[in-house]
C-alpha positions, -999 to +999 in steps of 0.1 A: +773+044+576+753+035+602+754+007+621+716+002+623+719-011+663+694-044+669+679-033+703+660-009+724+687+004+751+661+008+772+644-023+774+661-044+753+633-052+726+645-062+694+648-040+666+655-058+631+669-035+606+636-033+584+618-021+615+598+008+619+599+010+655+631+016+656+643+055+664+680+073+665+699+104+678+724+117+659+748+091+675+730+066+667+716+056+704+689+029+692+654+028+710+617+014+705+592+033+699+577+028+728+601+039+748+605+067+727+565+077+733+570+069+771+598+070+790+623+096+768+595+118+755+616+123+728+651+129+745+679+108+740+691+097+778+726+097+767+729+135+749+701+148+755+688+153+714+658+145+699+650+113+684+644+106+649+631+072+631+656+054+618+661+044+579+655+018+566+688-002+548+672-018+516+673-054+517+683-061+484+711-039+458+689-021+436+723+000+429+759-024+433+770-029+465+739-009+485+719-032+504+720-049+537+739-078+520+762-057+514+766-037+546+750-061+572+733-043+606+751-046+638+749-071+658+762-057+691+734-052+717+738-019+733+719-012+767+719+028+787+743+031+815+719+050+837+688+038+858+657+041+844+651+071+878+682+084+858+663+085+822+631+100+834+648+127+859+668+136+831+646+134+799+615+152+820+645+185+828+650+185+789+621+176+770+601+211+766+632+227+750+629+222+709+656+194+701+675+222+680+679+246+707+693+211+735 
């Protein structure tokens, strides 16, 4: 399940779990869309995969026990370890290989 992260490692914006800005790795590193767009160019700084939107939880159980009621969104901030020199050295060696062939 995921845990549906409520920030931007990046820059700390805050991402609500209905948002649409909010993107994901296949770890589930959290980001804006903006960051996204500027700073990764669609490299995630931690593993170096692309970056998908994240899903949207449904608010309310349209099936028992499915909603965000029922599985609440995290509310652990999460920030990057690295520099932001680190991100953009890194994301710029990365980000003309196809996210399947990383």
């Amino acid at each position: 399940m995921l845990e549906l992260r409520p920030n931007c490692e990046c820059c700390d914006k805050t991402l609500p779990p209905q948002s649409n800005e909010a993107y994901i790795c296949s770890y589930e590193c959290t980001f804006c869309r903006d960051c996204v767009d500027t700073l990764l160019q669609n490299v995630c700084p931690n593993c170096g995969g692309g970056l998908t939107p994240r899903p949207i939880r449904p608010q309310f159980a349209r099936r028992r026990g499915l909603s965000l009621a029922d599985q609440p969104a995290s509310t652990k901030a999460v920030h990057t370890s690295f520099t932001e020199h680190e991100i953009r050295e890194f994301c710029h060696s990365v980000k003309d290989i196809e996210p399947q062939d990383r």
